[in-house]
VMD Tcl script that builds the backbone (N, CA, C; Angstrom):
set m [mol new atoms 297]
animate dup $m
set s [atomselect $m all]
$s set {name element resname resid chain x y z} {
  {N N UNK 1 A -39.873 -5.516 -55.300}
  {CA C UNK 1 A -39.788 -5.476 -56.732}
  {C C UNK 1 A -38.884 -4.330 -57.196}
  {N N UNK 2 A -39.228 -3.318 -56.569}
  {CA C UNK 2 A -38.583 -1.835 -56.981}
  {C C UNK 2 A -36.324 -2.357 -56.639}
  {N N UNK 3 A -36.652 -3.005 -55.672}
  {CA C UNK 3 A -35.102 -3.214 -55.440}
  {C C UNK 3 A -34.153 -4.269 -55.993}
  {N N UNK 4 A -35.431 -5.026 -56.724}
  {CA C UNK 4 A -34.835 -5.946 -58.113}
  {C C UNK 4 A -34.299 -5.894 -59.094}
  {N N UNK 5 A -35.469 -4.741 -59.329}
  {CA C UNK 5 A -35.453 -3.591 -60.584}
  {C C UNK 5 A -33.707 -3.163 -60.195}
  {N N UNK 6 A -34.041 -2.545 -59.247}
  {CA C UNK 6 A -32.747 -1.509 -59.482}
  {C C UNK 6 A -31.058 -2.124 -59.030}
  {N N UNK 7 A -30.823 -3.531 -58.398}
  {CA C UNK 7 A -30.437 -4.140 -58.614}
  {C C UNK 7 A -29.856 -5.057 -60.282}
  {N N UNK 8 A -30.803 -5.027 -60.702}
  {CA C UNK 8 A -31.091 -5.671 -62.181}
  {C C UNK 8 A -30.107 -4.579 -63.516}
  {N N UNK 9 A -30.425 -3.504 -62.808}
  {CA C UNK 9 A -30.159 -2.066 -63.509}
  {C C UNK 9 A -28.715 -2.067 -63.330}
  {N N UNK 10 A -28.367 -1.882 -61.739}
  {CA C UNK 10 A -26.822 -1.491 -61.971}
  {C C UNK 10 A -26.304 -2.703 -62.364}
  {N N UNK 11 A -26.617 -3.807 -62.306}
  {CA C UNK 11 A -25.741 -5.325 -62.821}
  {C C UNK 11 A -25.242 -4.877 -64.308}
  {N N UNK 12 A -26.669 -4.481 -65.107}
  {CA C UNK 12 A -26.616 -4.523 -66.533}
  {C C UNK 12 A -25.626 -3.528 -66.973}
  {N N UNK 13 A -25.490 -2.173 -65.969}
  {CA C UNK 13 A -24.899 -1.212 -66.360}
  {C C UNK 13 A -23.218 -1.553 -66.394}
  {N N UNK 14 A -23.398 -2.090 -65.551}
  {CA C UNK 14 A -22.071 -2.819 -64.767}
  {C C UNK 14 A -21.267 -3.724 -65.906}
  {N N UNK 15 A -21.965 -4.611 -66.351}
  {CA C UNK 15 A -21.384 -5.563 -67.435}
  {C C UNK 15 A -21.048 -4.636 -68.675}
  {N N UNK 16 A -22.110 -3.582 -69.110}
  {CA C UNK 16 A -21.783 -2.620 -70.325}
  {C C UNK 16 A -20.452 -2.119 -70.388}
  {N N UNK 17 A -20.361 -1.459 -69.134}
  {CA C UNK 17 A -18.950 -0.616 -68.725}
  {C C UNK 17 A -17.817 -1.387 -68.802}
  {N N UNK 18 A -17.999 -2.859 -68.373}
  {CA C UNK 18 A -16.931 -3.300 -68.030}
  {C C UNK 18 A -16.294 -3.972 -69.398}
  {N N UNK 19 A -16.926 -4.247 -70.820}
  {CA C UNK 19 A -16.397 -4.643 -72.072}
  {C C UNK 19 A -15.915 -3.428 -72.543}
  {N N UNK 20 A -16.096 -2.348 -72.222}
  {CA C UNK 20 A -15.540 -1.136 -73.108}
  {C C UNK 20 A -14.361 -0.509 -72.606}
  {N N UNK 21 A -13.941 -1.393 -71.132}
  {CA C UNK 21 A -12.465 -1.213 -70.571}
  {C C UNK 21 A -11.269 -1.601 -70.994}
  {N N UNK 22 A -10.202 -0.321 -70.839}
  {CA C UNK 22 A -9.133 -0.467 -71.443}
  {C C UNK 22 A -7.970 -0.655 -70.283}
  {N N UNK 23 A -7.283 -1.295 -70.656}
  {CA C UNK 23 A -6.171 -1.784 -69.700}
  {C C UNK 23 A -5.435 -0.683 -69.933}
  {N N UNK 24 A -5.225 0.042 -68.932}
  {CA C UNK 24 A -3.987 1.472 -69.206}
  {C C UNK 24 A -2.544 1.292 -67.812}
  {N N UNK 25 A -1.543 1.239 -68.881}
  {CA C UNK 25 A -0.809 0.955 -67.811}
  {C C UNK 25 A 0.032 1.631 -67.744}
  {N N UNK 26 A 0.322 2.355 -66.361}
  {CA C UNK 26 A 1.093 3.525 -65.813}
  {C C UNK 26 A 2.375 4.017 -66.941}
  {N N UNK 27 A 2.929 4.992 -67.186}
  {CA C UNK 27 A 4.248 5.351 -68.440}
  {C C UNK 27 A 4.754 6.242 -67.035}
  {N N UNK 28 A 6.493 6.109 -67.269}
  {CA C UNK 28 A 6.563 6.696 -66.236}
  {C C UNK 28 A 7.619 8.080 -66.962}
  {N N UNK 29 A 7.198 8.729 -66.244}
  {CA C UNK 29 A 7.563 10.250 -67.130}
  {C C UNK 29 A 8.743 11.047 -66.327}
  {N N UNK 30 A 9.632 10.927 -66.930}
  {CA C UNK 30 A 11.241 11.686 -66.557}
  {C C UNK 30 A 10.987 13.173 -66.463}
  {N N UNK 31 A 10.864 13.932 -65.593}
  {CA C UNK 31 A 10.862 15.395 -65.446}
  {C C UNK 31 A 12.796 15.826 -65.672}
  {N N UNK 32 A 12.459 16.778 -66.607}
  {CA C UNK 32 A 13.749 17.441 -66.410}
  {C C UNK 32 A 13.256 18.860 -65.627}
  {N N UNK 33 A 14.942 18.907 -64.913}
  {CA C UNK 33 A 14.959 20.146 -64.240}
  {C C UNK 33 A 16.147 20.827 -64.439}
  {N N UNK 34 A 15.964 22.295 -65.227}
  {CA C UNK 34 A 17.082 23.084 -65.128}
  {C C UNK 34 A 17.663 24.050 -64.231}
  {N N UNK 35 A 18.811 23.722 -63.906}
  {CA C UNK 35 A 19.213 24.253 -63.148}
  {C C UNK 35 A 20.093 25.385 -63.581}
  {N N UNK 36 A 19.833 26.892 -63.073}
  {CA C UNK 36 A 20.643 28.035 -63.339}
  {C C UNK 36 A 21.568 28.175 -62.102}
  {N N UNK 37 A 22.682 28.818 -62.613}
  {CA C UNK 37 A 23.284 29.205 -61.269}
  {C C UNK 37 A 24.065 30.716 -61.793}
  {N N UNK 38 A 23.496 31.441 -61.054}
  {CA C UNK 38 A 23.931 32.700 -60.969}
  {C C UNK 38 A 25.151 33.380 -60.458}
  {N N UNK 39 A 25.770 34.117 -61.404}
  {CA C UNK 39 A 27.449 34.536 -61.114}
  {C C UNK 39 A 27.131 35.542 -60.472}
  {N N UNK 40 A 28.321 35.807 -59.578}
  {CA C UNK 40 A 28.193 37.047 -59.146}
  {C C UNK 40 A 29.380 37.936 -59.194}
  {N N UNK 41 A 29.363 39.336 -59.682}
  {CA C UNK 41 A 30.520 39.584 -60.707}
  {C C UNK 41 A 31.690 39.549 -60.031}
  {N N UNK 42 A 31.924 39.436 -59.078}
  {CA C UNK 42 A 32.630 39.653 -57.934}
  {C C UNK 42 A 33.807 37.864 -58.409}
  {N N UNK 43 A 32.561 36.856 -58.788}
  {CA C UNK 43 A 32.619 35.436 -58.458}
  {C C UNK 43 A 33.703 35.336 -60.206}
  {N N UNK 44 A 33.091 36.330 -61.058}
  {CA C UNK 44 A 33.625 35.987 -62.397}
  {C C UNK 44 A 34.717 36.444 -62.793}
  {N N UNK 45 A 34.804 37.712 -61.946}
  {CA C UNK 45 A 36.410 38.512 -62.123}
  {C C UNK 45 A 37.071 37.584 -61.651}
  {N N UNK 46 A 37.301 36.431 -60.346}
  {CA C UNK 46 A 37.586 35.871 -59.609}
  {C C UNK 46 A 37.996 34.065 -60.921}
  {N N UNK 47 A 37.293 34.043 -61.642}
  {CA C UNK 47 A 37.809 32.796 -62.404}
  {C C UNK 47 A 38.310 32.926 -63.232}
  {N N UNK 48 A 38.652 31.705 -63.526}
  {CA C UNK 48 A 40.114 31.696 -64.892}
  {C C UNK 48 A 39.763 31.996 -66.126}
  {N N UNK 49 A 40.425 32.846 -66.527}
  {CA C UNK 49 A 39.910 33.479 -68.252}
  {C C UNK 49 A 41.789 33.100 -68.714}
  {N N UNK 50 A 41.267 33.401 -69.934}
  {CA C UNK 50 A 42.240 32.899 -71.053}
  {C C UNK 50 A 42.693 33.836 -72.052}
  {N N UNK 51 A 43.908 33.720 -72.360}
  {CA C UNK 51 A 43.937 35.255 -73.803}
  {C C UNK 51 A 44.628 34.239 -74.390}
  {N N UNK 52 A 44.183 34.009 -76.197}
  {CA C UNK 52 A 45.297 33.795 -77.251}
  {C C UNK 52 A 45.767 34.499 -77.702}
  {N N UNK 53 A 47.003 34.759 -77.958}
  {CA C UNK 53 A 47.711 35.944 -78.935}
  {C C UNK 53 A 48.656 35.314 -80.207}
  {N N UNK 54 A 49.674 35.542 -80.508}
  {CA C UNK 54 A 50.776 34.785 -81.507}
  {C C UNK 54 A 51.778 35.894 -81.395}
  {N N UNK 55 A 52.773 35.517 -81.206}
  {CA C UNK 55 A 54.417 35.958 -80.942}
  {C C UNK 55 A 54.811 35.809 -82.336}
  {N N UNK 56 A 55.113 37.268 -82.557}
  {CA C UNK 56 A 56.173 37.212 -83.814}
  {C C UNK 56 A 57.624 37.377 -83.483}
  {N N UNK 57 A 57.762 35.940 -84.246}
  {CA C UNK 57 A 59.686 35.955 -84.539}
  {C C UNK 57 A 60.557 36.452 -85.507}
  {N N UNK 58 A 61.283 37.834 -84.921}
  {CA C UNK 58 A 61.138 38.903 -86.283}
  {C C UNK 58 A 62.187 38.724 -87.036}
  {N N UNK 59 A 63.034 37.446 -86.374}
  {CA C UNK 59 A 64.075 37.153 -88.176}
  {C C UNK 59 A 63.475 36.035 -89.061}
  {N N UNK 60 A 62.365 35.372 -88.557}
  {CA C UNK 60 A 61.529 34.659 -89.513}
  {C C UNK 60 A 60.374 35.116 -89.684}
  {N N UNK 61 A 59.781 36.073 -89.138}
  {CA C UNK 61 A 58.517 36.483 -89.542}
  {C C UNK 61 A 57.131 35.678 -89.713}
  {N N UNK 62 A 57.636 34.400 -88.641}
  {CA C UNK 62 A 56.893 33.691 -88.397}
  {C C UNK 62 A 55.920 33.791 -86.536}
  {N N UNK 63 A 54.436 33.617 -86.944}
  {CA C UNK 63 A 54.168 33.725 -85.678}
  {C C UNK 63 A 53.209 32.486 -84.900}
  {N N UNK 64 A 54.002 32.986 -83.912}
  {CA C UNK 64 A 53.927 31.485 -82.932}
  {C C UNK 64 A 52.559 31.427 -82.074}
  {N N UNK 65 A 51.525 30.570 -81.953}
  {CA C UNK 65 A 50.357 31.191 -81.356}
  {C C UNK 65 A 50.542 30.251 -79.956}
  {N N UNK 66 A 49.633 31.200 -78.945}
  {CA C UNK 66 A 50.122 30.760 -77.332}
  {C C UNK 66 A 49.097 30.970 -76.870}
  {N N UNK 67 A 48.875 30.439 -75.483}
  {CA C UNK 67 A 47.856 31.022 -74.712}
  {C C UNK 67 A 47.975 31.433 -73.139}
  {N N UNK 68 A 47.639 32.375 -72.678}
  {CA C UNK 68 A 47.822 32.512 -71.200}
  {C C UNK 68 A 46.725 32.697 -70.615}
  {N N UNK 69 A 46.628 31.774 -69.037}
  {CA C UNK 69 A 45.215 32.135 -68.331}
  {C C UNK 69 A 45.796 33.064 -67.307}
  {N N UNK 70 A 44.771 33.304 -66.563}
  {CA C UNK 70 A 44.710 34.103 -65.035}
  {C C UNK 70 A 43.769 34.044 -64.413}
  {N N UNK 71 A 44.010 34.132 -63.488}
  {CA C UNK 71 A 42.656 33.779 -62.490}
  {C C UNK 71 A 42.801 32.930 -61.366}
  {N N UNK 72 A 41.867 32.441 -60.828}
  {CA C UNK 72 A 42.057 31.733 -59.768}
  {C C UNK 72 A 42.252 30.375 -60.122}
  {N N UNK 73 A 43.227 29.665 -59.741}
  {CA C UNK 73 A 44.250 28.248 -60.335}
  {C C UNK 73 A 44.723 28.043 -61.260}
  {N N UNK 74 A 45.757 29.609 -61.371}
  {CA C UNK 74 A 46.523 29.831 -62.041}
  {C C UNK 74 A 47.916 30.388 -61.602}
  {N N UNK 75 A 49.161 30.523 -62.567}
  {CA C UNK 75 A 50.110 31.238 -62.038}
  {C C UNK 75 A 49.766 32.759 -61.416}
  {N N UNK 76 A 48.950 33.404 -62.909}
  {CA C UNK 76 A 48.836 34.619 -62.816}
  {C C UNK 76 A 47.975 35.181 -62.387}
  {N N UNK 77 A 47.697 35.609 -61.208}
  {CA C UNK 77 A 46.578 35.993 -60.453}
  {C C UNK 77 A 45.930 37.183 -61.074}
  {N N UNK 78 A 46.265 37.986 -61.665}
  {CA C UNK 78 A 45.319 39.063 -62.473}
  {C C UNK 78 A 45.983 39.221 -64.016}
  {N N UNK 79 A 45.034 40.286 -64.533}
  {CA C UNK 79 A 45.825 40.380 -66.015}
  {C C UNK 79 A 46.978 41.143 -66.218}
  {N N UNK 80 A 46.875 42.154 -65.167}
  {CA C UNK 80 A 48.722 42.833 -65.248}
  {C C UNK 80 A 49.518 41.780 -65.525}
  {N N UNK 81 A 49.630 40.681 -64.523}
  {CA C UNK 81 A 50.773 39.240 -64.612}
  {C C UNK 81 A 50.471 38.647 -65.490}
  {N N UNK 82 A 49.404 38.679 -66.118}
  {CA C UNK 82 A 48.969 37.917 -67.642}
  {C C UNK 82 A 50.011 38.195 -68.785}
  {N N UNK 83 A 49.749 39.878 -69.064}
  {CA C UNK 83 A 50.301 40.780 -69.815}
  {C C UNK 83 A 52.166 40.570 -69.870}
  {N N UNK 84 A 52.782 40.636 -68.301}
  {CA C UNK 84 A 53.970 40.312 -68.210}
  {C C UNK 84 A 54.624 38.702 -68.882}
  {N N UNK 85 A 53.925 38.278 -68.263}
  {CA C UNK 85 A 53.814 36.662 -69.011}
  {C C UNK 85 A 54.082 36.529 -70.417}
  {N N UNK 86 A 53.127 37.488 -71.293}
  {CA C UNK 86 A 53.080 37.228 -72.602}
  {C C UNK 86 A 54.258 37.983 -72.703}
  {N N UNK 87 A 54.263 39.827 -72.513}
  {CA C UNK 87 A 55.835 40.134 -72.943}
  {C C UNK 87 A 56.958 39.331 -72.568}
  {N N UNK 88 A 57.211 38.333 -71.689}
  {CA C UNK 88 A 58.329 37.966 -71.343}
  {C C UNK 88 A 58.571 37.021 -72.175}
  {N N UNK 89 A 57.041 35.931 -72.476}
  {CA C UNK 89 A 57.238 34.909 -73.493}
  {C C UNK 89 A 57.855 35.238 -74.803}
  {N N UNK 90 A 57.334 36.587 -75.609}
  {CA C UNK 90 A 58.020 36.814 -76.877}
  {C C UNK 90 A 59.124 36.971 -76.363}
  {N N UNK 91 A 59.425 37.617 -75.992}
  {CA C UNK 91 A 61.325 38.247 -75.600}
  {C C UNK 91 A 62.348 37.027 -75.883}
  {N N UNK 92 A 61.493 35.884 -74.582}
  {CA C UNK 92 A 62.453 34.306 -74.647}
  {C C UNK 92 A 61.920 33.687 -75.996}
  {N N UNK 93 A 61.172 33.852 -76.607}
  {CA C UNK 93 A 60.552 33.089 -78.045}
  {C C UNK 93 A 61.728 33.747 -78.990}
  {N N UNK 94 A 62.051 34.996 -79.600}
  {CA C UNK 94 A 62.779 35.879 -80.173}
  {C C UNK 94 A 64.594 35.409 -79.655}
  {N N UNK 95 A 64.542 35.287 -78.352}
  {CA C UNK 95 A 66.363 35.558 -78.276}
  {C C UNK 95 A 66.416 33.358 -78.706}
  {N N UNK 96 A 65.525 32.658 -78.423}
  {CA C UNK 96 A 65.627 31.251 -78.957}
  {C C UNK 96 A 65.707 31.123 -80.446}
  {N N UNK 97 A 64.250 31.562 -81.188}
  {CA C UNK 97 A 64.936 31.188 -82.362}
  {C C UNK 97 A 65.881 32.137 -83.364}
  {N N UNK 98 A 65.936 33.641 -82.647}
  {CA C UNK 98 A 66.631 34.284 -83.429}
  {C C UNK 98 A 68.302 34.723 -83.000}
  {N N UNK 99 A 68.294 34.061 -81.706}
  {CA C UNK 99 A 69.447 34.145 -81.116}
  {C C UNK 99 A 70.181 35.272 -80.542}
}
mol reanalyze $m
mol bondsrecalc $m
mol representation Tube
mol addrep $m
């Protein structure tokens, strides 16, 4: 009797539980991951930087804006040759349009 009973019991419990079930269905969840990457100063002196300046053309008094890089995959391997670059550019900018 006792194992009827308790038979009888989990059935009933069983059917209760099972109307109050919810169908849940898996969401699938995109993790982002950031990734840092650390310079090392050695690594940054070492890449290409950029200078804008503007060349004045001193019989028009107009100025011409330019840009020069240096660095690694570039002409100018440091900024001394940067610097030369730009003086040389005004010089040839000046004897072109001012003759």
């Amino acid at each position: 009797m006792k194992k009827i009973l308790l038979i009888a019991t989990i059935s009933v419990a069983g059917l209760v539980s099972a109307k109050n079930t919810e169908v849940k269905t898996p969401t699938k969840e995109v993790e982002k991951k950031e990734v840092v990457k650390e310079v090392d100063s050695k690594e940054a002196d070492a890449s290409m930087q950029c200078i804008q300046y503007g060349m004045l053309i001193s019989c028009t008094n107009e100025v011409i804006p330019d840009t020069v890089c240096y660095g690694e995959g570039t002409d100018n391997a440091t900024y001394e040759d940067a610097w030369d670059c730009i003086t040389t550019n005004g010089q040839l900018a000046n004897e072109f349009f001012c003759g």
